[in-house]
N, C-alpha and C positions, 0 to 999 in steps of 0.2 A: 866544761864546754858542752858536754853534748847531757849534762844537766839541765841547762837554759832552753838548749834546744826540747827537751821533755815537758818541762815544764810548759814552755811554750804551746807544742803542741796539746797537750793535757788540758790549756783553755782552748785553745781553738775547737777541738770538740766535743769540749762542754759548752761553750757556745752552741754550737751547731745541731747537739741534739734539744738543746733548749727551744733553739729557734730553726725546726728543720726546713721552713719555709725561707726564711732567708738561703738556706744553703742551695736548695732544687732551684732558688732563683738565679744562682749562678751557675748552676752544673746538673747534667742530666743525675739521675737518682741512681742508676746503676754505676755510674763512675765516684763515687762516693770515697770508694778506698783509695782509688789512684788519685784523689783530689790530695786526702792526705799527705798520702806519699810524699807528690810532688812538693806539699807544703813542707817537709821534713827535708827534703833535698835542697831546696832555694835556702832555707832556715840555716844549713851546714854552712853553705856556701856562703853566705853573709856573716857567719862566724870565723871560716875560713880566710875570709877577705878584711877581718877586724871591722867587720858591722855589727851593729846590733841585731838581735839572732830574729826579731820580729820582720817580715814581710814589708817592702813598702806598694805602698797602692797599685805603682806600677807593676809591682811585680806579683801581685795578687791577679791580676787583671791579667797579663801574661797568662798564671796557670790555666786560670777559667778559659780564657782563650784559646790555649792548646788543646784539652778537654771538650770544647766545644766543635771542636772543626771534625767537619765530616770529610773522611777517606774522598779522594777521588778516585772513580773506576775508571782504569786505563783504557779498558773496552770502549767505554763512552769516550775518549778523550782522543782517538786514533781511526774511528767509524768515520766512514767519508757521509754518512747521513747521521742524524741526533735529530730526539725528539725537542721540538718547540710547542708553545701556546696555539702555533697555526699550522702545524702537522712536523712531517721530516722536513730536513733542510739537508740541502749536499753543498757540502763546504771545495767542491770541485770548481 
């Protein structure tokens, strides 16, 4: 089981050092190892769930997705003014 899963990952990135442009195309460069990770974790889980242990697109897409998103500050999210393109705004 968690053979499949090695191996699996073992092309994934040798892919990705082959091709590191494809990879900074989906994920910032410093999330690189959490990219893995995550791909080891979905990988389980579709073994666990009697799939095949490879990604599907979706769920490729998914990881990048999570990876991608930036934190929101709660600061900015609870200010009765935030900055706009046309100054403050007061959301009063």
């Amino acid at each position: 089981m968690s053979v499949d899963v090695d191996i699996y990952m073992n092309n994934i990135v040798k892919f990705f050092k082959e091709n590191p442009k494809d990879l900074f195309n989906l994920i910032p460069k410093d999330k690189e190892e959490e990219f893995y990770v995550k791909i080891r974790e979905v990988a389980f889980d579709n073994i666990e769930n009697g799939k095949e242990v490879s990604l599907t697109q979706k769920q490729l897409i998914d990881v990048c997705r999570e990876l991608n998103q930036k934190p929101i500050e709660t600061k900015e999210l609870f200010a009765p003014f935030f900055k706009t393109k046309f100054g403050l705004v007061c959301l009063n």
